[in-house]
N, C-alpha and C positions, 0 to 999 in steps of 0.2 A: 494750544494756540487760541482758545476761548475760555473768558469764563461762564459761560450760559452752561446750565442744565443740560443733559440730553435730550429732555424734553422740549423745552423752549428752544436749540441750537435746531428740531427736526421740525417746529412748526414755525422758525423765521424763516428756515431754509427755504421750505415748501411752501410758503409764500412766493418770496422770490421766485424760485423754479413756476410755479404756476404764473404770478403775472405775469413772468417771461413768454409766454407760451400761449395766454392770451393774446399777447403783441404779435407773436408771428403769426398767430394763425389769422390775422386781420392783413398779414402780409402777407400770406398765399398760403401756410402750413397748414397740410389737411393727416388731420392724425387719422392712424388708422381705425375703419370702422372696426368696434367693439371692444376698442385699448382703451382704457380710463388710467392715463394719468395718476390720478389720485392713489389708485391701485397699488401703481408699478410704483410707486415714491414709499409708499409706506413698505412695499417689499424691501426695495432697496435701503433703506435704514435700518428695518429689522438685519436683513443683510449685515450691514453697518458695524452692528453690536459684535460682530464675532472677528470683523476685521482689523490687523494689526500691523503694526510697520517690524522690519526687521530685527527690531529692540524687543518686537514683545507690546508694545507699548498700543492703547487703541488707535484706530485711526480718526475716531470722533473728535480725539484730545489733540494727536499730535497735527491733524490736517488743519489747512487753513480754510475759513469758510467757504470764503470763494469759491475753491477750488472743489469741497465740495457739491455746491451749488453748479459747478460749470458742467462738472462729471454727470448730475443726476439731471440736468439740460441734455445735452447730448445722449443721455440715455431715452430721453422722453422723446424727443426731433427722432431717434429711431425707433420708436414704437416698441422698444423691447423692455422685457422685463426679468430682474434675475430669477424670479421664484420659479421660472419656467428654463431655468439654464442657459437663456438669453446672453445674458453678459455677469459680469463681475468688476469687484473691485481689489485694486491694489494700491499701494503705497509708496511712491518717491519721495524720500526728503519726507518736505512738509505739505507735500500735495497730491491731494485722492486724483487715482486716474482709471477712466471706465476703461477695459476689456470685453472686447464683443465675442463669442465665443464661437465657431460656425454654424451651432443651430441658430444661434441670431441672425447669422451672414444670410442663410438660407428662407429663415422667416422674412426679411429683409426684403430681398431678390422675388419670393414670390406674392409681398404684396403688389408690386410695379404693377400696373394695367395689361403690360404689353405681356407680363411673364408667366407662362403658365404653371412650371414646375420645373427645378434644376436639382442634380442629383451627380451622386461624382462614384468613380469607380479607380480602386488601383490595380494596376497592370503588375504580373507576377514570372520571374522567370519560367519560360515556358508555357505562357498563354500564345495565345497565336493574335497578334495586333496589327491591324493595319487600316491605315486614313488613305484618302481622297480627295484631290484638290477638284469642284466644282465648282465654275464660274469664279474661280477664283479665292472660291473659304474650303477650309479645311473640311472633310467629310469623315465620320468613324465610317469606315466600308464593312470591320470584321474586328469582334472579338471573344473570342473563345477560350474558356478557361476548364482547367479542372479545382475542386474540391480540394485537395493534397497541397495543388500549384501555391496555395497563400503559404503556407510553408519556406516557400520557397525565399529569394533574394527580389524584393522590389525591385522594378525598372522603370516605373514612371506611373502617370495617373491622368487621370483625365476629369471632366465638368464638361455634363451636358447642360446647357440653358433649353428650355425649348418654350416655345411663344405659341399664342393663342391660336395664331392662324397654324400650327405643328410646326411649324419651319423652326429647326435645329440649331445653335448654335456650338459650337465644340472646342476646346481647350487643352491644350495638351501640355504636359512635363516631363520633359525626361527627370531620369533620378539624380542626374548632373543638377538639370535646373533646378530643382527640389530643394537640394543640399545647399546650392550657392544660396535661398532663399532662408533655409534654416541656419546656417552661420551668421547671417544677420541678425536672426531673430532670439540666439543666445537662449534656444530651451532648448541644451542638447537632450535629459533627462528624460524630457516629454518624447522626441523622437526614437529615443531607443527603447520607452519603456512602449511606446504605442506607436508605431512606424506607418501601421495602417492608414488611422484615422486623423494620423497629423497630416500623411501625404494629401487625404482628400481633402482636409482646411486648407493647404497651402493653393489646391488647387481651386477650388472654389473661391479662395479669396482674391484670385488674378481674375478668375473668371466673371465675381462682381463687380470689378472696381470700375468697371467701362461702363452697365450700365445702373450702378448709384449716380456717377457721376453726370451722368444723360437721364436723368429722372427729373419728373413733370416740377416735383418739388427743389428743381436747381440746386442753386447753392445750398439753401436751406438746411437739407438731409446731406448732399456730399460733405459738406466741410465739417458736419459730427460726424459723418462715417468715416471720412480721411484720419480724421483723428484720432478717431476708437483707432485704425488702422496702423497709423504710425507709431502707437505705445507701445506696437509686438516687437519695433528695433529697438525697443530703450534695452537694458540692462533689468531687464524685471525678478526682482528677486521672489516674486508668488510664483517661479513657473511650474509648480506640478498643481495647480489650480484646475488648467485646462484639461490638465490628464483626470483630476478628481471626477470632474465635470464629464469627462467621457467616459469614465469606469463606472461612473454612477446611472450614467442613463445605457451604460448596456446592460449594469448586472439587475435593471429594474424593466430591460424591456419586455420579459415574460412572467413578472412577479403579479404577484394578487394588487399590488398598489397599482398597477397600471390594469387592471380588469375592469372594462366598466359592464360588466354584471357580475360582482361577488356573490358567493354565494349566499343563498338566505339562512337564515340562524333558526332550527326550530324552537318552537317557542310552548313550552309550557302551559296550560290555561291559566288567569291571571288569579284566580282563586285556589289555586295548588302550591304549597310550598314546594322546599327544595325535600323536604322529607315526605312528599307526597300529603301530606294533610289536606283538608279542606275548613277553608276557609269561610266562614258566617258574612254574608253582605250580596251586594250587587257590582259583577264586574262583569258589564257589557261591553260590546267589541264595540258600539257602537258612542264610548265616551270615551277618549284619548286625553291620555295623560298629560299633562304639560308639559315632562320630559319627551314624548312621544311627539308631540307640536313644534318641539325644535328643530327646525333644519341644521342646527351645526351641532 
């Protein structure tokens, strides 16, 4: 759909996407502290490079700029970023379109002022579950599970929101509701290969929609969230994306890549080869290498 470079096609883009962003944030958009923009854009094209439409074909070449100029807008109006399993992209036709994935939904949600932390749980045949109607909203009263019970046949899921002052918000699915939400959303794949972790996105994702939509930054952030939101009914032919996306970050949550203290490498003296010899000169702890003065 262009003929510029990938080069030039990723620093007109980002152009655009940045001035745009200048202008809102002069109209009320307040990015979140410690997101840089600049960051999440160069992710998202490196992203880019590996993305492809149904043919095969990249999505650099066959998208229209626009479109993806609008996708990496709305990715930045939500403060999120793919390198962090944030969101993703796919391919309609000839137009890029962002995918927020529910670790975004959930980044999202706890930046709000009012929101402390929201966390979602699914309900398993034979747990013991039950709500309470207080003043009128729904209350978790009880739930009790076994180990074995996930085993078992889902029956529904829940989303707790809970706010600054602890005051709870609660959300409920039966597995009826669930399903009538997943037949829209046309990933049967994704639900049968991960039933768990799709139940808690469907729930979280009803659970946010009330308050993106009531966020300080109004329209602003709702109407790139609606949007991320509304590509889950399209007919998306990436759908085991989501599933990649969540196999990836369990089968990494107890790996060394996620340690943040690895362990240390013993180290040699700098004067010793690898055959034990020594070495004629001065190599004091106290001169680091150049290689050594790299942080990356």
């Amino acid at each position: 759909m262009t003929n510029q470079t990938p080069a030039l096609l990723q620093k007109d883009i980002t152009d655009q996407v940045t001035g745009k962003i200048s202008a809102l944030e002069k109209e009320g958009l307040r990015l979140p502290q410690g997101y840089a923009p600049a960051n999440a854009l160069k992710s998202a094209f490196f992203e880019l490079q590996e993305v492809q439409d149904r043919n095969k074909k990249p999505a650099l070449e066959v998208c229209k700029p626009e479109t993806i100029a609008n996708a990496l807008l709305d990715m930045v109006v939500q403060g999120i970023n793919p390198a962090k399993k944030q969101c993703y992209f796919v391919v309609y036709g000839n137009k890029l379109q962002l995918m927020r994935s529910y670790f975004g939904t959930q980044t999202i949600l706890k930046r709000l002022p009012e929101v402390k932390d929201i966390w979602a749980n699914v309900i398993y045949e034979g747990d013991n579950f039950d709500v309470e109607i207080i003043k009128g909203r729904e209350s978790l009263k009880e739930h009790t599970t076994s180990f074995l019970n996930r085993d078992n046949p889902i029956i529904g899921a829940y989303c707790i929101i809970e706010r600054n002052d602890e005051t709870q918000i609660l959300t409920t699915m039966t597995k009826k509701e669930i399903d009538k939400s997943w037949s829209k959303a046309k990933t049967k794949n994704v639900q049968i290969d991960f039933p768990q972790e799709m139940a808690k996105r469907t729930v979280i994702n009803r659970a946010a929609k009330a308050f993106i939509n009531t966020s300080s930054d109004g329209a602003l952030i709702s109407d790139a969230y609606n949007r991320t939101t509304e590509a889950e009914f399209e007919n998306n032919p990436h759908e085991r994306k989501e599933a990649e996306i969540i196999e990836e970050i369990n089968e990494n949550a107890n790996s060394e890549v996620l340690d943040p203290t690895p362990p240390v490498e013993e180290k040699k003296p700098a004067n010793v080869t690898d055959n034990g010899e020594i070495i004629d000169g001065d190599f004091s702890e106290g001169e680091p290498t150049d290689e050594a003065s790299d942080p990356y």
